[in-house]
DRENTORKOL-3810 file (N, C-alpha, C; in nm, 4 decimals):
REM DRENTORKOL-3810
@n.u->14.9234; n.v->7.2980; n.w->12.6273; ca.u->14.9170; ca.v->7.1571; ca.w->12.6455; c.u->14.9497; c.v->7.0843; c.w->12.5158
@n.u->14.8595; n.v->7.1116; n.w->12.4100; ca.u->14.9016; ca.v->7.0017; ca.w->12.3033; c.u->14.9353; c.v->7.1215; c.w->12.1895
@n.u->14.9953; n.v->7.2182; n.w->12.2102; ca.u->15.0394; ca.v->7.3842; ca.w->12.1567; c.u->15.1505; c.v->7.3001; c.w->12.0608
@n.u->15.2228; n.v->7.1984; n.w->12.0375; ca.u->15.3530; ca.v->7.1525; ca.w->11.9844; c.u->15.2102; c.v->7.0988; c.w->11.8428
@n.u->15.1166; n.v->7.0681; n.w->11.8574; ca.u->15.0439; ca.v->7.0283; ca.w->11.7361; c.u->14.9733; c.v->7.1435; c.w->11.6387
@n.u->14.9615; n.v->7.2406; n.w->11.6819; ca.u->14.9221; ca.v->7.3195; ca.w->11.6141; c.u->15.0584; c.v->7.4850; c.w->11.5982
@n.u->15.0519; n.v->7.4783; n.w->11.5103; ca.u->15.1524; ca.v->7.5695; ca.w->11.4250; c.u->15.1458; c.v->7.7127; c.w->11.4828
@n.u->15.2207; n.v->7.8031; n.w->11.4971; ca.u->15.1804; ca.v->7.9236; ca.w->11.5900; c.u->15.1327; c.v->8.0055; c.w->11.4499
@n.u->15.0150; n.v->8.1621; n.w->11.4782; ca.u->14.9690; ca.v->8.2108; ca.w->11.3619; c.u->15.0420; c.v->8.3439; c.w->11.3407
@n.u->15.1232; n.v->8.3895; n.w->11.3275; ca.u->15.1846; ca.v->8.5724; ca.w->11.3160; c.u->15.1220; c.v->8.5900; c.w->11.2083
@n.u->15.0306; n.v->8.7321; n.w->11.2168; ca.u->14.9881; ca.v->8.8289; ca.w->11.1711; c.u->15.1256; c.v->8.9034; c.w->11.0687
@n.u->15.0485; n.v->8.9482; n.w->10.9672; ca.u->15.1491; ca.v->8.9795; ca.w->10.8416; c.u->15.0971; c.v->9.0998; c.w->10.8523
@n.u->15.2177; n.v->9.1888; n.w->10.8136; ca.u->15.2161; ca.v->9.3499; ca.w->10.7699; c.u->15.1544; c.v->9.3582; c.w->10.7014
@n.u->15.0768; n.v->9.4626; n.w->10.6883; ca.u->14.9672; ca.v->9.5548; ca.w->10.5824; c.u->15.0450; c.v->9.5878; c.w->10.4791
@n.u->15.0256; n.v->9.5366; n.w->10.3408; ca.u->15.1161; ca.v->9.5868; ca.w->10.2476; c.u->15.1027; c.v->9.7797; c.w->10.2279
@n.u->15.1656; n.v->9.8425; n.w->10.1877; ca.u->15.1890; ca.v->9.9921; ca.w->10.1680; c.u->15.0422; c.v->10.0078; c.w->10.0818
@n.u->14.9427; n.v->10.1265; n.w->10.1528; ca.u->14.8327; ca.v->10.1893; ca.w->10.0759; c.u->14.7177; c.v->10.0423; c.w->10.0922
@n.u->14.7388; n.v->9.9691; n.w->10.1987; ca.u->14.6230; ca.v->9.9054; ca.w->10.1796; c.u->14.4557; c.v->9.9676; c.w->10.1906
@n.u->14.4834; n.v->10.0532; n.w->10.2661; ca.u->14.3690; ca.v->10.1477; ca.w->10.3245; c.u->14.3098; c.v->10.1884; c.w->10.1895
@n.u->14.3628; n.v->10.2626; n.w->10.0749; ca.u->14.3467; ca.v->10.3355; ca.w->9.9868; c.u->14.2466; c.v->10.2085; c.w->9.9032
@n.u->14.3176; n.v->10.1038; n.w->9.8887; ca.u->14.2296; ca.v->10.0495; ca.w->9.7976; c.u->14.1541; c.v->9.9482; c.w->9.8303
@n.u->14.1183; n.v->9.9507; n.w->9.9865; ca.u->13.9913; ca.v->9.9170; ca.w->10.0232; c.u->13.8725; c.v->9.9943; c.w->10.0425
@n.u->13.8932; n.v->10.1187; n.w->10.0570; ca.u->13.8040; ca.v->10.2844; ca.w->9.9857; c.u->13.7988; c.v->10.1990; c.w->9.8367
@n.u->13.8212; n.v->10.2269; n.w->9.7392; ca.u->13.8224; ca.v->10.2043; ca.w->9.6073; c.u->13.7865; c.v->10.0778; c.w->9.5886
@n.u->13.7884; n.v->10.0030; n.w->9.6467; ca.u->13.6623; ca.v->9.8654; ca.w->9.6510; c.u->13.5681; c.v->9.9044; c.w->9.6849
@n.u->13.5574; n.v->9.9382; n.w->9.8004; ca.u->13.4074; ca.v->9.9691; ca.w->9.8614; c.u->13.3193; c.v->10.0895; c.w->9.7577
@n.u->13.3722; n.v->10.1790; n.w->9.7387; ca.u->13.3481; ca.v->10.2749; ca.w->9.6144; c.u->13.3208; c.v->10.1923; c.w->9.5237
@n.u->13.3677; n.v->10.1116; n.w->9.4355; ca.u->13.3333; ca.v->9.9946; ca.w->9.3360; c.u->13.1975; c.v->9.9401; c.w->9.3789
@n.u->13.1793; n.v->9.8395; n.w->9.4789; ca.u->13.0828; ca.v->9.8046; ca.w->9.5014; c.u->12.9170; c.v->9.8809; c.w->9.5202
@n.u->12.9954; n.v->9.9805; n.w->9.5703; ca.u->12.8511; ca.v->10.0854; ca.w->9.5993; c.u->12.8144; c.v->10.1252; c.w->9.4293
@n.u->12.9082; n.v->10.1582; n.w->9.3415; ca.u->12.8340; ca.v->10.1906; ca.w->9.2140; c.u->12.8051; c.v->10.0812; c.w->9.1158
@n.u->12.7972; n.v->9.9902; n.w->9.1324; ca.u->12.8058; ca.v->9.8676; ca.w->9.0747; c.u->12.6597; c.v->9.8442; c.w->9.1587
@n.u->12.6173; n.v->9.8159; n.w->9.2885; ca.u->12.4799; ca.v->9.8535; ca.w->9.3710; c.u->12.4045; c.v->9.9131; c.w->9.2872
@n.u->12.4193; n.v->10.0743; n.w->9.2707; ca.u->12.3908; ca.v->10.1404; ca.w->9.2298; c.u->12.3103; c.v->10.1517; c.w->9.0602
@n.u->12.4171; n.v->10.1254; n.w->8.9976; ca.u->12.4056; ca.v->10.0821; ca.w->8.8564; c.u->12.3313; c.v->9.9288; c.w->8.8005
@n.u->12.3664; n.v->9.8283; n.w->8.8656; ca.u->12.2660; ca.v->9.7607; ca.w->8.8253; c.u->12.1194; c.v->9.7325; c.w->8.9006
@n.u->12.1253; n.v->9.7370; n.w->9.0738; ca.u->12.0186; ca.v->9.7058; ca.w->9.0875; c.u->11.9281; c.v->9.8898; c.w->9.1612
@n.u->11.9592; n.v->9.9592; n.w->9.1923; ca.u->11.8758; ca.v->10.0797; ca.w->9.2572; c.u->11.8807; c.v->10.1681; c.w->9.1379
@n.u->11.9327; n.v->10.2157; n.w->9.0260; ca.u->11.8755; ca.v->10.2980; ca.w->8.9774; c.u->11.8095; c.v->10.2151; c.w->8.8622
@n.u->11.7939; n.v->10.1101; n.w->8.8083; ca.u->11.6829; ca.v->9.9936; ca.w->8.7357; c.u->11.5605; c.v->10.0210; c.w->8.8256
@n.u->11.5721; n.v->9.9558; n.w->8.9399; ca.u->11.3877; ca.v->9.9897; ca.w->8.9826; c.u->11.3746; c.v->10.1010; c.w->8.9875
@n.u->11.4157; n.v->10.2271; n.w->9.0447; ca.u->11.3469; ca.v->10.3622; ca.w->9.0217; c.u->11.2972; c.v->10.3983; c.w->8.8787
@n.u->11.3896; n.v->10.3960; n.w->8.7993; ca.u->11.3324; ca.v->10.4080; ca.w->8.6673; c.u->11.2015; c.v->10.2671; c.w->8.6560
@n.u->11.1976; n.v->10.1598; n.w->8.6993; ca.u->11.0694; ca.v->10.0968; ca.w->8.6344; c.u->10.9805; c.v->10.1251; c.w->8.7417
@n.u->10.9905; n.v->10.1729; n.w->8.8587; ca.u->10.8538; ca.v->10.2678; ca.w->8.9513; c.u->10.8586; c.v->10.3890; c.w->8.9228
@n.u->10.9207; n.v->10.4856; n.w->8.8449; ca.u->10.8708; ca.v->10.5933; ca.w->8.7909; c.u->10.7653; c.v->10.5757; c.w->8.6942
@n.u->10.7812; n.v->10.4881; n.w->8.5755; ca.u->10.7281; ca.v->10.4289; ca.w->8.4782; c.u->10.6054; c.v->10.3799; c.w->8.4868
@n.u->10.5763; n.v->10.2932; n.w->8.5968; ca.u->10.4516; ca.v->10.2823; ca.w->8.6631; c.u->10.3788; c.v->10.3828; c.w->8.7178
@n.u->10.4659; n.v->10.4240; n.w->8.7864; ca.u->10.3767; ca.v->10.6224; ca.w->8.8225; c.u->10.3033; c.v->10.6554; c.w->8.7231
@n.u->10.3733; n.v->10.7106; n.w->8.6388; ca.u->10.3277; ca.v->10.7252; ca.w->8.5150; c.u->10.1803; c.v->10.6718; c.w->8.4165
@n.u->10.2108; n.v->10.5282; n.w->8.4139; ca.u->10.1228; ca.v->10.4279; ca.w->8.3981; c.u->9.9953; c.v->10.4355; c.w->8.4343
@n.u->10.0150; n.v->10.4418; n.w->8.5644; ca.u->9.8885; ca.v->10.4439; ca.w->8.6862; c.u->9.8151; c.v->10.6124; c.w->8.6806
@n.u->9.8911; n.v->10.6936; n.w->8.6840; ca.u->9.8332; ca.v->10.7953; ca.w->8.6662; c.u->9.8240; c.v->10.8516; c.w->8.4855
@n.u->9.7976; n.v->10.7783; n.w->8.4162; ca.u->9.7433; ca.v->10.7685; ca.w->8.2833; c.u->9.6353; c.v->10.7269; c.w->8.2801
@n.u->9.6174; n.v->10.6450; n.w->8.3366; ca.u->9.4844; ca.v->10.5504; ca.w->8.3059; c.u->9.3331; c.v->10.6376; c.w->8.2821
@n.u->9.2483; n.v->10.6129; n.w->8.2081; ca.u->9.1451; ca.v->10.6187; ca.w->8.1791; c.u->9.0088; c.v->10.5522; c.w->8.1420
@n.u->8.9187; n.v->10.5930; n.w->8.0798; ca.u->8.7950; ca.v->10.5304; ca.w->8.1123; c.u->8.8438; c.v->10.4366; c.w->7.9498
@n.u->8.7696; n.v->10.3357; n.w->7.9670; ca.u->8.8018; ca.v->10.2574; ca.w->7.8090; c.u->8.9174; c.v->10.1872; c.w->7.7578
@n.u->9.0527; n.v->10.1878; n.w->7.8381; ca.u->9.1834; ca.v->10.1644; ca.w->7.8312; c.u->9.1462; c.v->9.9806; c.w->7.8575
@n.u->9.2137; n.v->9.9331; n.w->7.8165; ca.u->9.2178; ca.v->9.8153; ca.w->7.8216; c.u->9.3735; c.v->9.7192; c.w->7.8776
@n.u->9.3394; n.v->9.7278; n.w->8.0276; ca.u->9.4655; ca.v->9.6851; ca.w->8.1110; c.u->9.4403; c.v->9.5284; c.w->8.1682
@n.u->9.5723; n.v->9.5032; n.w->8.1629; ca.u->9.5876; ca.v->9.3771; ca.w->8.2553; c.u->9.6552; c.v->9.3754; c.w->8.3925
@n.u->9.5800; n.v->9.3382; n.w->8.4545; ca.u->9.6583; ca.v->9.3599; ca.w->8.6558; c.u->9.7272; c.v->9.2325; c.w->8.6704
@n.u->9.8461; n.v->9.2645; n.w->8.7808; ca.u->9.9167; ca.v->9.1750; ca.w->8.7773; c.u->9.8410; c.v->9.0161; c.w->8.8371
@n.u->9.7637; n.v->8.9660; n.w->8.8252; ca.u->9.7416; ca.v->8.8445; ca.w->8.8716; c.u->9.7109; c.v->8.7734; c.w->8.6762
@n.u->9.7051; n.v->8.8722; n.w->8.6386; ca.u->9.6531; ca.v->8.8121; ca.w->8.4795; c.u->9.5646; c.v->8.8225; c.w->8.4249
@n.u->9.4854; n.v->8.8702; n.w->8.4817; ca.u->9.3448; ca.v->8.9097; ca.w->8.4399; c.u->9.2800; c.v->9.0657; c.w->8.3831
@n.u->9.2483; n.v->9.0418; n.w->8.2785; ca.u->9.2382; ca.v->9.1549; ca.w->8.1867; c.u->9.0801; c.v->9.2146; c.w->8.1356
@n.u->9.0865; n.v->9.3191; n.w->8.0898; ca.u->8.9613; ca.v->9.3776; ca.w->8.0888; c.u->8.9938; c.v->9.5335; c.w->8.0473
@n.u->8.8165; n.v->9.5961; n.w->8.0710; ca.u->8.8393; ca.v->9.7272; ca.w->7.9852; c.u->8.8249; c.v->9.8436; c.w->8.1022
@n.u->8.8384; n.v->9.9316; n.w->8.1511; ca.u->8.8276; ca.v->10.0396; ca.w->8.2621; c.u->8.7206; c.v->10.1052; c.w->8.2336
@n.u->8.6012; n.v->10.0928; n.w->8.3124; ca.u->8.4964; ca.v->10.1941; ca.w->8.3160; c.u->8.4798; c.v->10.2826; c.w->8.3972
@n.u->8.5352; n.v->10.2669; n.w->8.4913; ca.u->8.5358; ca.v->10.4097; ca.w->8.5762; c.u->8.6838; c.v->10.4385; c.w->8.6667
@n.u->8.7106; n.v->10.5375; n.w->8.6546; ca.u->8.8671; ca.v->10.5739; ca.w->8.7351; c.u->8.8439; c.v->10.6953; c.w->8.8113
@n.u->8.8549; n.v->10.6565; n.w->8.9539; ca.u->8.8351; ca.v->10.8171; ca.w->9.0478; c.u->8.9653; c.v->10.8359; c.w->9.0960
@n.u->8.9878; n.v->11.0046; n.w->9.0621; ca.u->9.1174; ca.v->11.0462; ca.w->9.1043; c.u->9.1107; c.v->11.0387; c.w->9.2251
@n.u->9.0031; n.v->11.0735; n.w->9.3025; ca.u->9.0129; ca.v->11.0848; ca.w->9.4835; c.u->9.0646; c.v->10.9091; c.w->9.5136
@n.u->9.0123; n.v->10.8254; n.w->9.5094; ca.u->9.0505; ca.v->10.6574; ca.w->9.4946; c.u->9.1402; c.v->10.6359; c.w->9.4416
@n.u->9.2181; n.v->10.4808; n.w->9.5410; ca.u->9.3088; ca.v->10.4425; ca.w->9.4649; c.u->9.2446; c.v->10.3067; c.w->9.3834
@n.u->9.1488; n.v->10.2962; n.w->9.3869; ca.u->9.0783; ca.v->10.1989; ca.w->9.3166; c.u->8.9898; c.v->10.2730; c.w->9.1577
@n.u->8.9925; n.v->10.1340; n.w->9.0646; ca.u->8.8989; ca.v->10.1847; ca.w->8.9809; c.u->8.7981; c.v->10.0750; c.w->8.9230
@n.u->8.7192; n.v->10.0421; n.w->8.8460; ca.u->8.6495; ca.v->9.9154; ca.w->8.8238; c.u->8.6649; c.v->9.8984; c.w->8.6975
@n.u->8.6569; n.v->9.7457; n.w->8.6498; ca.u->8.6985; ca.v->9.6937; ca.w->8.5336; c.u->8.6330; c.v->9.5963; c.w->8.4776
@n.u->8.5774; n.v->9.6210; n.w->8.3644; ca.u->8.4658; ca.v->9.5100; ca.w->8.3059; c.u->8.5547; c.v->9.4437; c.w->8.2684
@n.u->8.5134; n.v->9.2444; n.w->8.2680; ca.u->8.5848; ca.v->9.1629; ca.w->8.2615; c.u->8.5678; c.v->9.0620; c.w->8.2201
@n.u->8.3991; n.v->9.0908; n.w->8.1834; ca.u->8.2947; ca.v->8.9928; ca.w->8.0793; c.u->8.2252; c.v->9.0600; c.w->8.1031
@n.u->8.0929; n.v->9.0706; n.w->7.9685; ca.u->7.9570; ca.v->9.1425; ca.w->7.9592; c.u->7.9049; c.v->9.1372; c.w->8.1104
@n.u->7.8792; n.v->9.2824; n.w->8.1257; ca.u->7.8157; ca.v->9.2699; ca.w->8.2897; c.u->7.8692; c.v->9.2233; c.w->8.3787
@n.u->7.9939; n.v->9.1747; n.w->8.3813; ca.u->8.0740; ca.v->9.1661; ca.w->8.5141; c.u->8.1659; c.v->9.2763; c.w->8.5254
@n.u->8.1848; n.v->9.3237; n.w->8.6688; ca.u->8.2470; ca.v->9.4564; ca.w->8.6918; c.u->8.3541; c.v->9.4054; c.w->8.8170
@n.u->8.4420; n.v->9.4333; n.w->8.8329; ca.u->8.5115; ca.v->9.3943; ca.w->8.9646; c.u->8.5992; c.v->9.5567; c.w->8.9830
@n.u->8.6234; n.v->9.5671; n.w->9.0921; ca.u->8.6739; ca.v->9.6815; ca.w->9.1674; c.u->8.8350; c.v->9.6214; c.w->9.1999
@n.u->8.9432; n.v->9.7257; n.w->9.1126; ca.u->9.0688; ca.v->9.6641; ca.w->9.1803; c.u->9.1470; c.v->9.8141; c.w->9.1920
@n.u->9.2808; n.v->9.8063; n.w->9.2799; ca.u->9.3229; ca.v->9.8415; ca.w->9.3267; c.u->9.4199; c.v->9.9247; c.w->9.1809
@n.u->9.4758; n.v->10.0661; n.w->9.1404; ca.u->9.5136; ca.v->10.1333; ca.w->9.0151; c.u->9.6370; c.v->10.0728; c.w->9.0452
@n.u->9.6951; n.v->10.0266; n.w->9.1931; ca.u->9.8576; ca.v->9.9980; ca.w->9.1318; c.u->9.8731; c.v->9.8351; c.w->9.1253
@n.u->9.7561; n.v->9.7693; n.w->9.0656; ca.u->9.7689; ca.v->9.6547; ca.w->9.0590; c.u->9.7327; c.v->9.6491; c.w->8.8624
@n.u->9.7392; n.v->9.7458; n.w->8.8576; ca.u->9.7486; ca.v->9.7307; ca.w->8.6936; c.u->9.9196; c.v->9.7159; c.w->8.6761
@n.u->9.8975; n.v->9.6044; n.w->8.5738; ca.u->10.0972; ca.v->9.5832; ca.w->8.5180; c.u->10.0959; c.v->9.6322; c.w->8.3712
@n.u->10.0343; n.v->9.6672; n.w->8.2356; ca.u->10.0256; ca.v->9.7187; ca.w->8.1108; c.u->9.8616; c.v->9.7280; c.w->8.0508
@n.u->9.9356; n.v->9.8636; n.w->7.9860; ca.u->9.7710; ca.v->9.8941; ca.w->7.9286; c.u->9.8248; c.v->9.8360; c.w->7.7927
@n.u->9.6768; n.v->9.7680; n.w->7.7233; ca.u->9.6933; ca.v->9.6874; ca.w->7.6073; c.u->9.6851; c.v->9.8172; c.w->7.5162
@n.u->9.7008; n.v->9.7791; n.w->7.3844; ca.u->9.6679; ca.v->9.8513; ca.w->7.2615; c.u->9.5193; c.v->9.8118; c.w->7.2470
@n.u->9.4185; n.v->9.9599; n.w->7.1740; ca.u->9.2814; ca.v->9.9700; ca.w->7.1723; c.u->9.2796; c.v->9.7820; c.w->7.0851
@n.u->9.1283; n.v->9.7689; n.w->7.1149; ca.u->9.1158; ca.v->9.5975; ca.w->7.0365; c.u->9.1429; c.v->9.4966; c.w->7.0935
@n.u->9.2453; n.v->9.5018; n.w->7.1498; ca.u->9.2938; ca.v->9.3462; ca.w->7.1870; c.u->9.1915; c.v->9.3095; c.w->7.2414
@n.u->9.1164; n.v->9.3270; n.w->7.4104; ca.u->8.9909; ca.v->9.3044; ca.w->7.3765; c.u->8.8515; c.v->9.3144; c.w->7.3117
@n.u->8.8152; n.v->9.1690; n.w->7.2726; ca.u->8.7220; ca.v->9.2185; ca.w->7.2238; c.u->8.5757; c.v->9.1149; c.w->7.2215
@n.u->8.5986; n.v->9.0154; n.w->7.3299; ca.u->8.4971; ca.v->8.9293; ca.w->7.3941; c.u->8.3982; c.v->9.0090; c.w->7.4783
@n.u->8.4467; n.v->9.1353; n.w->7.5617; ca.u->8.3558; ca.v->9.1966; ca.w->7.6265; c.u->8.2511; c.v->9.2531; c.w->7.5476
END
């Protein structure tokens, strides 16, 4: 009907080896994936593995909400351990909610 206003569309030949180096993009992209964002977090959740299964009595960690204190008790059977956080206050948190253990001292209000 109104086909005289709009331009007809022909499809263009595949230039020679297009196939090949859309493999070799896609290959690009996957290690470029790879390299900056999936093998970065494995290495910083290994690291935490690590972390978490370090921990001990007296260590002086901060969990990720910000709040810091000294570790008085850590049970391997639990994934919890408790953490003095002022004289005589004790709170119970969760070992993979620790984000860095301080150097001995830093606290020293408790």
């Amino acid at each position: 009907m109104l086909d005289f206003l709009i331009a007809p569309a022909y499809a263009q030949d595949a230039p020679a080896g297009g196939g090949i180096a859309q493999i070799v993009m896609l290959v690009g992209f996957v290690a470029i994936f790879y390299f900056l964002l999936w093998r970065p977090q494995a290495k910083r959740a290994k690291q935490h593995k690590q972390l978490i299964a370090g921990l001990a009595k007296g260590d002086e960690v901060v969990i990720g909400g910000g709040m810091l204190g000294r570790i008085t008790k850590v049970s391997d059977e639990s994934e919890f351990l408790t953490m003095e956080i002022a004289e005589g206050t004790q709170v119970n948190v969760q070992k993979s909610a620790v984000a860095t253990v301080l150097p001995k001292g830093t606290v020293k209000s408790i």
